[in-house]
N, C-alpha and C positions, 0 to 999 in steps of 0.2 A: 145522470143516474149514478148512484154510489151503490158500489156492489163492497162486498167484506167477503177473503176468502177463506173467513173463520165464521161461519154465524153465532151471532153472537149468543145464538139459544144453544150454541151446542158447546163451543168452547173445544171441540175437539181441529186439532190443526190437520191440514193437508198438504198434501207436496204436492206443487207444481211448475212449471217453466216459466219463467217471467216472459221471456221473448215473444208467446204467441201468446200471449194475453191482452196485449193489445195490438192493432192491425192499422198499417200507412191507411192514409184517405189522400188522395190526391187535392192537393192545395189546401190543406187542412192543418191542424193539430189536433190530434186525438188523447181525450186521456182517461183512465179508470181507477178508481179509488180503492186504494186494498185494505185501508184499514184507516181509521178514523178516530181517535181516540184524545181525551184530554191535553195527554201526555205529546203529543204529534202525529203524526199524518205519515203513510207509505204511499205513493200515488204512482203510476205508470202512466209515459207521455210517449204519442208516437208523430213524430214531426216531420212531412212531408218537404223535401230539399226546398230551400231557400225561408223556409215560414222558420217562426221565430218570435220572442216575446221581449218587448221593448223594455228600455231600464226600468224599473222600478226598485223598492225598498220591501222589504219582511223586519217584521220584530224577533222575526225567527232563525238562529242559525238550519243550514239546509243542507244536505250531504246529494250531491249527483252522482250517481253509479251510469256509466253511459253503456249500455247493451248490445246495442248493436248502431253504425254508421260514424260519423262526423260532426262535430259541434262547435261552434267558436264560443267559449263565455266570456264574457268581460265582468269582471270586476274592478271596482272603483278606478274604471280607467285602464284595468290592464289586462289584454286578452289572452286565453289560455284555450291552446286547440288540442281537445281531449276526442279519443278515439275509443273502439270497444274493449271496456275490461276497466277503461280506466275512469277514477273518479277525481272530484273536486272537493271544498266544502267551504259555501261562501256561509262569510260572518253575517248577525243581524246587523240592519240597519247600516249596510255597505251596498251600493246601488249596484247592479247588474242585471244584463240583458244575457239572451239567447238569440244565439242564430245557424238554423242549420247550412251545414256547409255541403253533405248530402244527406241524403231522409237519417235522421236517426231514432231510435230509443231509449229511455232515459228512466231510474227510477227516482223519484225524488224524495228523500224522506226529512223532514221537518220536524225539527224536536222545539216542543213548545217550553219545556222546563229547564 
């Protein structure tokens, strides 16, 4: 379900906490959509300890803000263990994976242009 924490009838913006916007699920990855747009994507991901998303590819570069917990990324080969506060920003079309190391959250924002 893609929720926007701008509706888009209204265009008026809100303040809110990223952190509890999205909620651990045991054995899971949880994620919520904050915004949707041409232009890219703001998504929020909650990864319960050990899950995790295998290599793949994007046409898109992707910026990860890590919020709260432990993550190992790999890119093209090289892993990089980012913690809360701190971020990455994998190129397109450079293969990498996700794996949490304990539950963490994640925002990701995807700029398509």
């Amino acid at each position: 379900m893609k929720q926007n924490i701008i509706p888009p009838d209204k265009g008026i913006p809100a303040v809110t906490g990223l952190v509890g916007m999205v909620s651990y699920q045991d054995g899971a990855v949880v994620s919520k959509t904050l915004l949707d747009k041409k232009a890219g994507t703001v998504t929020l991901f909650a990864f319960a300890e050990g899950q995790g998303l295998s290599e793949h590819t994007a046409p898109f570069d992707a910026l990860v803000y890590v919020l709260d917990g432990e993550v190992e990324i790999t890119i093209s080969g090289t892993g990089y263990h980012l913690s809360q506060g701190e971020m990455i920003i994998m190129p397109a079309n450079h293969p990498h994976a996700l794996s949490a190391i304990k539950r963490f959250k994640m925002m990701l924002v995807m700029v398509r242009s």
